[in-house]
N, C-alpha and C positions, 0 to 999 in steps of 0.2 A: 885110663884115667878119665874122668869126669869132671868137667870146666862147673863150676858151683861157680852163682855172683848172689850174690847178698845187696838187693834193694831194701832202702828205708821202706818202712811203713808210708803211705801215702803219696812214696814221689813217685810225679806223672811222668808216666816213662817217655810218650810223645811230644812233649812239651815242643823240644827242639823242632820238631817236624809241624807243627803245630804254629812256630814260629813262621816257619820258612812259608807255609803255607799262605799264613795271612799276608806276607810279606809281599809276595805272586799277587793276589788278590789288589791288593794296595797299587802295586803296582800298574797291574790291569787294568784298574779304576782310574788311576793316575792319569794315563793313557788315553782314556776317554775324554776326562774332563780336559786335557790339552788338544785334542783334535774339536771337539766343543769350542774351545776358548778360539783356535785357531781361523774355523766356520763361521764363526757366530756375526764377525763383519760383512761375508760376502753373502749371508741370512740376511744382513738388511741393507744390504745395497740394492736400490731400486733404479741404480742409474744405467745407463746404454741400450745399446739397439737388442731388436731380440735375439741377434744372434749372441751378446754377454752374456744376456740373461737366461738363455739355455744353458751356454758356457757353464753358466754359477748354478744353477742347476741340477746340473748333468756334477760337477763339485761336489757339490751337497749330497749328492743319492753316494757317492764313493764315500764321502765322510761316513754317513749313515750308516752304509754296509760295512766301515771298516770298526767302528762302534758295535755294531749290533754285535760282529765276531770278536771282539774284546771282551764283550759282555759275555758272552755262550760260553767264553773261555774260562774269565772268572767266575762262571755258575758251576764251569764242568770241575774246576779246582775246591770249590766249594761243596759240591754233593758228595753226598756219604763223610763230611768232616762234622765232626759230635763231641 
């Protein structure tokens, strides 16, 4: 026996996956812009001794790196999607 399905003319058979995908993306994004939001005060704190200020620093570069891998993530969800 032979499983026949009968698609409409023009439905995109991805769509769902296509959903899901953006969704990741969004969310990934999402992501960013909350660890962004999170940073962004201890980005202009200029007060205490230099050992804070390394402290806030030393914050920032994990912020940064933990962004940049968000980023790489929703690029890797994004390539080859057409």
């Amino acid at each position: 026996m032979k499983l026949v399905m009968d698609f409409p003319d023009g439905m995109p058979l991805r769509t769902r996956m296509d959903d899901d995908r953006r969704d990741l993306i969004v969310s990934l994004c999402t992501q960013v812009g909350m660890i962004m939001e999170e940073v962004s005060l201890i980005a202009l704190d200029g007060r205490g001794d230099v050992n804070a200020i390394h402290a806030r620093l030393d914050r920032l570069a994990v912020a940064v790196d933990d962004m940049a891998l968000l980023v790489a993530a929703a690029q890797a969800v994004a390539r080859g999607w057409s």
